[in-house]
N, C-alpha and C positions, 0 to 999 in steps of 0.2 A: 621337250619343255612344255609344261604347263601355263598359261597362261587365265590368269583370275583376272576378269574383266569385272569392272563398276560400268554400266551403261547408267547415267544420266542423262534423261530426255528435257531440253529446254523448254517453257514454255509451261512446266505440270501438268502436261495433258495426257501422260503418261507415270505409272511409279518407278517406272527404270526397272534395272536389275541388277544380280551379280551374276557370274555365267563363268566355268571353265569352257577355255578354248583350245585347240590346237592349233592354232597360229593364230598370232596378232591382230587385233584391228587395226585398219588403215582409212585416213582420212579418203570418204569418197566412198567407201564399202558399204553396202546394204544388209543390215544384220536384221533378223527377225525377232521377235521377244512377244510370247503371247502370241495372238492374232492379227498383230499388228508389224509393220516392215519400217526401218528408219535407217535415215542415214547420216553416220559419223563426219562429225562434223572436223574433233578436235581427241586427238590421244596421248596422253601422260603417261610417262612411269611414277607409278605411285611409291617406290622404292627399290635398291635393287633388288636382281634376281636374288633367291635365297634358295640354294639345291635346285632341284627341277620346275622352282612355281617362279610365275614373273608376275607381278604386280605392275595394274593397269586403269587408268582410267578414261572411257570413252564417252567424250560430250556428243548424242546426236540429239534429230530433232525429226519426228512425225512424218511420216510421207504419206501425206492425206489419202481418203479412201483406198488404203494397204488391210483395213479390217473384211474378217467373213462377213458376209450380208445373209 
C-alpha cells in the first residue's frame, strides 16, 4: 500500500506538504519535511483506499529549533 499523505502544519509557520509514504502516519510520530522535523498531532482518512493508494491526512505542528543552522 501506498499511502498519499497531506501534512498540514498548525500555526503557518510552515506550507506543509503532500508526501507518498510506506506506512501510515501515527499520532505522536516525527516526520521530517524540508529542513525542518514535526510532530503529528492528528490523522484522517481522507477517503477510502482506492487499489494500492490510501488517502490521508496529517495535522502536525513545528518542533522548534528541528531546522539546519
Amino acid at each position: 500500500m501506498i499511502y498519499k499523505v497531506s501534512y498540514v502544519v498548525i500555526g503557518g509557520e510552515h506550507p506543509g506538504a503532500i508526501a507518498n509514504a510506506d506506512q501510515p502516519p501515527r499520532v505522536g510520530d516525527i516526520v521530517t519535511l524540508g529542513k525542518h522535523k514535526f510532530r503529528i498531532l492528528e490523522v484522517l482518512e481522507l477517503m477510502p483506499p482506492r487499489g494500492e493508494f490510501s488517502f490521508l491526512h496529517a495535522t502536525c505542528e513545528l518542533i522548534k529549533d528541528s531546522g539546519e543552522k
